[in-house]
C-alpha positions as CSV (number, residue, x, y, z in Angstrom):
1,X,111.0,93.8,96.9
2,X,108.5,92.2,99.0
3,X,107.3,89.7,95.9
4,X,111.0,88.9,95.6
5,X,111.5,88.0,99.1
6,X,108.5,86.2,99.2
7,X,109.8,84.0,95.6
8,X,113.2,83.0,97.6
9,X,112.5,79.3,97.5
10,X,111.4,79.6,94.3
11,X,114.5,81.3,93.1
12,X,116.9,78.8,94.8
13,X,115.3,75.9,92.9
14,X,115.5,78.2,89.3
15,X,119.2,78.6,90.7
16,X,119.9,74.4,90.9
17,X,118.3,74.0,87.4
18,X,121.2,76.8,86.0
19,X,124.1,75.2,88.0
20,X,123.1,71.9,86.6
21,X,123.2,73.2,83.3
22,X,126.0,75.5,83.5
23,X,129.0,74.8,80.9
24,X,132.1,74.8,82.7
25,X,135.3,73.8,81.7
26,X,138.3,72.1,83.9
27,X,141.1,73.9,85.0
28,X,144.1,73.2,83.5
29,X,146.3,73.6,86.5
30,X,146.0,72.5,89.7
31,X,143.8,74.6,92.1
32,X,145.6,76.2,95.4
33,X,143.4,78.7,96.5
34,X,140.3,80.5,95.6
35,X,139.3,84.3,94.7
36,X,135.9,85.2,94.8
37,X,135.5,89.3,93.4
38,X,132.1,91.0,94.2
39,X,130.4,93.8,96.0
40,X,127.3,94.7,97.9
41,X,124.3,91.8,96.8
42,X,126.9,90.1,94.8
43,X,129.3,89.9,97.1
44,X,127.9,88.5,99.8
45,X,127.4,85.4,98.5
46,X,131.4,84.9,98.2
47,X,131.4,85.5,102.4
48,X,128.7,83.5,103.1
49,X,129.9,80.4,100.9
50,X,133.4,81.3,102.1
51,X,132.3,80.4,106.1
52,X,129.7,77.3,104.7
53,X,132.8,75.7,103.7
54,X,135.6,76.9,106.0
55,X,135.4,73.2,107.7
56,X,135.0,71.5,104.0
57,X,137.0,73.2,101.4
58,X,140.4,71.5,100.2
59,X,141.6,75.1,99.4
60,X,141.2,78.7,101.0
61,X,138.5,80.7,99.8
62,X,139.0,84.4,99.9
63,X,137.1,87.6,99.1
64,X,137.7,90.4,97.4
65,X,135.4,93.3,97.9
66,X,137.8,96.2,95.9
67,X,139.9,97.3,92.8
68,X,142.5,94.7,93.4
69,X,143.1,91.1,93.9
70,X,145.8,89.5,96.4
71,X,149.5,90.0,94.9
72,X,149.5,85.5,95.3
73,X,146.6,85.0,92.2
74,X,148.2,82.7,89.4
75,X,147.6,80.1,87.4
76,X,146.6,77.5,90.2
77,X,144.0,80.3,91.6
78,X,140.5,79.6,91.0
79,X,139.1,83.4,90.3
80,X,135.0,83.7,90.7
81,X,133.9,87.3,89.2
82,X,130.6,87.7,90.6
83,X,128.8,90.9,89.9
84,X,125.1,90.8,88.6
85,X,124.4,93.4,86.5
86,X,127.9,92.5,84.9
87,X,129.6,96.1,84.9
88,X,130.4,96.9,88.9
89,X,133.5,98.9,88.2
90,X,135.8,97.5,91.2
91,X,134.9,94.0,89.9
92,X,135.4,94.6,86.3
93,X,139.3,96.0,87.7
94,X,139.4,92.7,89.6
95,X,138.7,91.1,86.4
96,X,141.2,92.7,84.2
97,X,143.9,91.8,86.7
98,X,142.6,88.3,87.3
99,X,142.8,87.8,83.4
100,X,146.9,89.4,83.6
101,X,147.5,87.0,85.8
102,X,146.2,84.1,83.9
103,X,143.8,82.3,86.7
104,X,141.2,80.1,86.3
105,X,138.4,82.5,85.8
106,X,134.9,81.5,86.0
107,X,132.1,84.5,85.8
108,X,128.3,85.1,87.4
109,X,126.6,87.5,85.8
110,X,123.0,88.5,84.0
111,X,125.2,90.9,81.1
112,X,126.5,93.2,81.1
113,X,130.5,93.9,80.3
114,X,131.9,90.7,82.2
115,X,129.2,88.9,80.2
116,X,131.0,90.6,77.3
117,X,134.2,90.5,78.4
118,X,134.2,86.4,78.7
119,X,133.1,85.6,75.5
120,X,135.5,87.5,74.2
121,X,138.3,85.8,75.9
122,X,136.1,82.6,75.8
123,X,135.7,82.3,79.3
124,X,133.0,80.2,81.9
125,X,130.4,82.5,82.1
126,X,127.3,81.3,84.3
127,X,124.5,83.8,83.0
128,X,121.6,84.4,85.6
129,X,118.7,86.3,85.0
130,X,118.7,89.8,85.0
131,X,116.4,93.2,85.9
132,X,116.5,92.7,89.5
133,X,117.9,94.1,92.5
134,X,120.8,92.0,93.2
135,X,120.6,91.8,97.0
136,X,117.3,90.1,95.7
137,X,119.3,87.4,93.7
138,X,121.7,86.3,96.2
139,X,119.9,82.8,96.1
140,X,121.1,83.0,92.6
141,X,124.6,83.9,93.4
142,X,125.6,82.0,96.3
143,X,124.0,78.7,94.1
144,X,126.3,79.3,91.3
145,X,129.5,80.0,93.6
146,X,128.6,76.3,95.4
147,X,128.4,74.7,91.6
148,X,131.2,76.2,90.5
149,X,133.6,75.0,93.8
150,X,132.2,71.6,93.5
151,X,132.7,71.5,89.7
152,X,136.5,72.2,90.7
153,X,136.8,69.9,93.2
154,X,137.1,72.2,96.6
155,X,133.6,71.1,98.3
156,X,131.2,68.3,97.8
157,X,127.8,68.3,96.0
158,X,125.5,70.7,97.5
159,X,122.3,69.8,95.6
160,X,120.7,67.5,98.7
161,X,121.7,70.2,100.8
162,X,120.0,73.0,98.9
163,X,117.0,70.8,98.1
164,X,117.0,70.1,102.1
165,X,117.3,73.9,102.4
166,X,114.7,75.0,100.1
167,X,111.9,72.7,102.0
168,X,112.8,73.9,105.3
169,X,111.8,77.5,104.6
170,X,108.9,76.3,102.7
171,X,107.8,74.7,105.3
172,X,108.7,77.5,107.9
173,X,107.5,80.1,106.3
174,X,104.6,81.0,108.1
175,X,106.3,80.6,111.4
176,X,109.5,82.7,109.7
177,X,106.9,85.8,109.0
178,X,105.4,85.4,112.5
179,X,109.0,85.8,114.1
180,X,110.3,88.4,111.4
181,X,107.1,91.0,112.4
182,X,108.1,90.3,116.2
183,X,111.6,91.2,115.6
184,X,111.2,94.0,113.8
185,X,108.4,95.7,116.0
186,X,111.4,94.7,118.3
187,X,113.9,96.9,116.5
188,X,111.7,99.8,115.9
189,X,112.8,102.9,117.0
190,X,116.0,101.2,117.9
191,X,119.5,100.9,116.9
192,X,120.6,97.5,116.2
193,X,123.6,96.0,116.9
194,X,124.2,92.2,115.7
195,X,126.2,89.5,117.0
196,X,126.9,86.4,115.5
197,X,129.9,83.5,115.4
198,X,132.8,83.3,113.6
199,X,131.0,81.2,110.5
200,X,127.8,83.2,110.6
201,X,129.6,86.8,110.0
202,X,128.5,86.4,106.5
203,X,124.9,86.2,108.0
204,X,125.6,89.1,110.6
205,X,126.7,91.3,107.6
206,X,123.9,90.2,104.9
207,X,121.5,90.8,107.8
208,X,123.1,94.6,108.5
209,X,123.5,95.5,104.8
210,X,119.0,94.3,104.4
211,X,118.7,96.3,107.4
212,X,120.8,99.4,105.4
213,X,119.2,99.0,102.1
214,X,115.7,98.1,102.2
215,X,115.0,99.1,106.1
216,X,117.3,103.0,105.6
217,X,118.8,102.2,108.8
218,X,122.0,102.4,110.1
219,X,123.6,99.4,112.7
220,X,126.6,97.5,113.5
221,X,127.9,94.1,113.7
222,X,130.6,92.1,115.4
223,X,131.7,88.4,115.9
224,X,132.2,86.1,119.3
225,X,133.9,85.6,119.9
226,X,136.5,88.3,118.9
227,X,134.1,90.8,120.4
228,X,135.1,89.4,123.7
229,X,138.2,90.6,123.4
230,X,137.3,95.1,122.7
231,X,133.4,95.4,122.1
232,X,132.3,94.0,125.1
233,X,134.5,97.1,127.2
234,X,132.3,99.1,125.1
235,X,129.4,98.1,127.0
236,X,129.0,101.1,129.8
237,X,126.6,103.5,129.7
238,X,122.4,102.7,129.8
239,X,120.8,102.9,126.5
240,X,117.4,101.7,125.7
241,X,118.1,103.1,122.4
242,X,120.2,99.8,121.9
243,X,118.7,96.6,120.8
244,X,120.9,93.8,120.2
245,X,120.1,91.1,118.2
246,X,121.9,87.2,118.3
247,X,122.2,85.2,115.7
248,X,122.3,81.7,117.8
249,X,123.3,78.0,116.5
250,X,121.4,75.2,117.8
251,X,124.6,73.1,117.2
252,X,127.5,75.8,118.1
253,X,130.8,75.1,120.0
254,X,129.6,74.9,123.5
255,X,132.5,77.5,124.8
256,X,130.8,79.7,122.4
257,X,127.6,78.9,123.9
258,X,129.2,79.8,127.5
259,X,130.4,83.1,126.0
260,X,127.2,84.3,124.4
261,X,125.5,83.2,128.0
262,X,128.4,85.2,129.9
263,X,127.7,88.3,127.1
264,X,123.9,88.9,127.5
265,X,124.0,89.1,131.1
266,X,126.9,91.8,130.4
267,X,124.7,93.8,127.7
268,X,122.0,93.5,130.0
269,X,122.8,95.8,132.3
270,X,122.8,98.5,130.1
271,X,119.5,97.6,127.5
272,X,116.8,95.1,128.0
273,X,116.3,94.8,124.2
274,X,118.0,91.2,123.2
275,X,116.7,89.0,120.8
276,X,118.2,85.2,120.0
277,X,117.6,84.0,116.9
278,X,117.8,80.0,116.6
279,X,119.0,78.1,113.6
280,X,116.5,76.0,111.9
281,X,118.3,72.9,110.1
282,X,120.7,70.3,110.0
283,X,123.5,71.7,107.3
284,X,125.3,74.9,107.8
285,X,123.8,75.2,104.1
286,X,120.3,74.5,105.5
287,X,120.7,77.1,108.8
288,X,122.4,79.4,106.4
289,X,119.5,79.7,103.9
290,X,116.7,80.0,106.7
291,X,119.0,82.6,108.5
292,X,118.5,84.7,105.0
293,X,115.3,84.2,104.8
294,X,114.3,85.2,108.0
295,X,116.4,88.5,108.1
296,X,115.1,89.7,104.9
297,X,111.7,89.6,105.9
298,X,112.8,91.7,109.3
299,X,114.2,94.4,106.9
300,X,110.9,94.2,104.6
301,X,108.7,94.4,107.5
302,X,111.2,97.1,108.9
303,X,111.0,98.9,105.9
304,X,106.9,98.9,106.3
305,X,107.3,100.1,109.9
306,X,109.3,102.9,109.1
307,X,107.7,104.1,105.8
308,X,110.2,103.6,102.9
309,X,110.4,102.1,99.9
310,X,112.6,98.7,100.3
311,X,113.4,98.6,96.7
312,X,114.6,102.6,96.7
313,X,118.4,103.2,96.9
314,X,118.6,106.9,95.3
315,X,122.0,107.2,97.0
316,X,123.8,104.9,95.5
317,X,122.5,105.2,91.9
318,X,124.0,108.9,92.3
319,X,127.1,107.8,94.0
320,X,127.7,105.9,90.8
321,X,126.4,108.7,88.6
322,X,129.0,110.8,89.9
323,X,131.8,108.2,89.9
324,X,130.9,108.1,85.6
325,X,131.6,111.3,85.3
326,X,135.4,111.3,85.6
């Protein structure tokens, strides 16, 4: 898991080289909306993407992370099935109904059944490669979901951005590693709680589910500023046990600013263990990307701190064991 971290830049430029040469083919209707179907690692790509364009996109981008799609999905939907090993059951429902429905279906997978599944029904197919984790491949998957909006028209070209994004963390990355040890030896031995705003809760939540996964640790996450408004009551009682972390924008709505100001001298009265974490970058594609970067390599170094495997997720495979068997 650590190698894989380590190859993200690497990765994101194998990723531009496949959406450039992906074979997609036009919708035949016009698009209205858009459905992007994934879990876990190859989910979070659709959230992410979803708040990188929420300013840009000509159509709403939803995500579905279940068995069923919205009861609005047509013709004029765009339908992204994302899964990476190509056979995540609650995607592979999506799919079925997506393909009822008759949407605009394109796939991201490595194999699997959906890869099946879409040449079979002759469907766009954008094949990745395979035999990794896929929280490790999300610079895979949230590539392919920005080549496949542009394709259809919803956001512009994101190649300069990526390209933009892919030197900033190159040449960040030893300051990124110097700040991802300090934050975890910050976290250790602590519960973390994470804050971010409204288009960073994709960031929040791939930062929580690292933490989960590779670090084994539980946390929480909320958004300002809708945690204004019931999570900040919350705030009472002492607890050193608490350390909250802040995912901060160097360019963010300055009454956001005010609040997150306003919140830390709430949350300090009841833990001194608060770390800011600055955006690097000018695109929300560029802060985005370094955001990843740097909270994977907390939950690496995390998962050294604590003694566990990063790449070990024994619950789950038997979760999914048991689920086969009825």
């Amino acid at each position: 898991m650590k190698d894989l971290v380590a190859a993200f830049s690497k990765q994101l430029k194998e990723a531009i080289e496949i959406g450039k040469k992906a074979k997609l083919t036009p919708a035949e209707d016009t698009l209205s909306h858009v459905l992007i179907c994934g879990l876990g690692g190859s989910g979070i790509g659709g959230s992410i993407v979803s708040e990188m364009l929420a300013l840009e996109a000509k159509a709403p981008i939803q995500v579905s992370k279940g068995y069923f799609i919205p009861a609005y999905v047509n013709k004029n939907t765009l339908v992204i099935i994302s899964s990476y090993s190509g056979n995540t059951e609650e995607t592979l429902q999506c799919f079925e109904q997506a393909i009822q429905k008759k949407a605009k279906i394109v796939c991201i997978s490595s194999g699997g059944k959906i890869t099946d599944i879409a040449a079979e029904k002759k469907l766009d197919n954008v094949k990745v490669p395979g035999g990794m984790p896929p929280r490790s491949c999300l610079g895979y998957s949230l590539t392919q979901l920005l080549f496949i909006l542009h394709f259809n028209g919803i956001c512009s070209n994101p190649v300069s951005k990526l390209e933009a994004a892919i030197k900033l963390i190159e040449d960040e990355e030893q300051n990124i590693l110097k700040e991802a040890a300090a934050i975890s030896e910050a976290l250790m031995g602590k519960l973390p709680v994470i804050y971010s705003t409204t288009y960073y809760e994709g960031i929040a939540i791939r930062f929580r589910q690292q933490l989960n996964e590779n670090a084994k640790l539980l946390c929480w996450h909320q958004v300002i500023p809708e945690m204004n408004h019931n999570e900040l009551v919350g705030w009472r009682e002492k607890n050193e046990n608490i350390a909250v972390i802040l995912f901060r924008d160097t360019d963010e709505y300055e009454r956001n600013n005010v609040r997150i100001e306003i919140n830390k001298n709430v949350i300090a009265k009841y833990t001194p263990h608060i770390t800011e974490i600055w955006s690097k970058g000018k695109s929300i594609i560029e802060k985005s990307i370094y955001f990843i970067h740097l909270g994977d390599w907390v939950s690496i170094y995390l998962a050294e701190k604590r003694g566990f495997d990063a790449s070990e997720i024994n619950v789950i495979n038997d979760l999914k064991s048991e689920l086969s068997k009825l």
